[in-house]
C-alpha positions in Angstrom: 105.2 211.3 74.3 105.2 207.9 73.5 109.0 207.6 72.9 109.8 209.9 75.7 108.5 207.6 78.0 110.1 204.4 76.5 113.1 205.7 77.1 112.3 206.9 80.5 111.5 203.5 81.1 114.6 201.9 79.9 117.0 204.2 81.7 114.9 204.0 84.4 118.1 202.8 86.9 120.4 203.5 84.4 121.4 202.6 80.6 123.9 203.4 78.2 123.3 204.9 75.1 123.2 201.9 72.6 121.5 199.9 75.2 118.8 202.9 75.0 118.4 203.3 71.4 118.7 199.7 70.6 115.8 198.6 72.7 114.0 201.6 72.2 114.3 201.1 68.8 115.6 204.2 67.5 117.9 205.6 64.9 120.8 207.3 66.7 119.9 210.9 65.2 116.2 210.5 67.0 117.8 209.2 70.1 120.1 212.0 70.5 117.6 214.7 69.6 115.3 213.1 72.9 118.1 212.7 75.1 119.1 216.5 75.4 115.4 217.4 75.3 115.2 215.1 78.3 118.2 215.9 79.7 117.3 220.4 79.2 113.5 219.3 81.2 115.3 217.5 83.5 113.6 214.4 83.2 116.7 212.4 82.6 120.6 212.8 83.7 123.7 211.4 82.7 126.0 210.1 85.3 130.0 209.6 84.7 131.9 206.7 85.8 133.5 204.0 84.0 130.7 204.3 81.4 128.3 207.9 80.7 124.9 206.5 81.9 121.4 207.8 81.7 119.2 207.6 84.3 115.7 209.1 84.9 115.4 211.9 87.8 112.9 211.8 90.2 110.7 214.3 87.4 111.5 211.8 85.0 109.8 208.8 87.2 106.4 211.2 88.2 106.4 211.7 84.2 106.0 208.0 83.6 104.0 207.0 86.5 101.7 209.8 85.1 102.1 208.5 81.5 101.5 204.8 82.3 98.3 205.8 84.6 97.0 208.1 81.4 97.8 205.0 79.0 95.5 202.7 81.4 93.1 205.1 81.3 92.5 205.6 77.7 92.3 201.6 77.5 89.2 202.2 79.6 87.8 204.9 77.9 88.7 202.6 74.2 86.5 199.3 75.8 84.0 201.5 76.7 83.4 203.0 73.1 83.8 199.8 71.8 81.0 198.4 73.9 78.7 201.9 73.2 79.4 201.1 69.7 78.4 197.7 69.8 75.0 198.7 71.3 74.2 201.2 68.8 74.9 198.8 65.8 71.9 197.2 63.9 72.0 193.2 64.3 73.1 191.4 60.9 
């Protein structure tokens, strides 16, 4: 989930292929086995011009809003465990 939405976010308004995989940090195998599964759930399209781009659809944007408001979340839910813990731990 976590590299589908990393490269959601970098072709967010459009990236080439290197430009994806080098930023996201990806071998080109991995990056080309999430781009079509992107591409197939519609999440991301490719757009022909001078240059094939990628570019998140509409789907693809509602995905990562969703994903970045679920990450912000579990930071939330982490502190607060953290702070439980804390509370429950005998003092040195």
């Amino acid at each position: 989930m976590e590299i589908a939405a990393g490269i959601l976010e970098i072709a967010r308004n459009g990236s080439r292929k290197t430009r994806i995989m080098y930023l996201g940090n990806l071998s080109f195998d991995l990056l080309q086995k999430y781009l079509d599964m992107l591409v197939k759930l519609g999440l991301l399209e490719t757009r022909t011009g001078a240059e094939k781009t990628y570019v998140a659809t509409e789907k693809g944007r509602r995905f990562l809003e969703d994903f970045n408001e679920l990450q912000k979340h579990a930071e939330v839910v982490e502190s607060k465990k953290r702070a439980l813990e804390r509370t429950l731990a005998y003092p040195s």
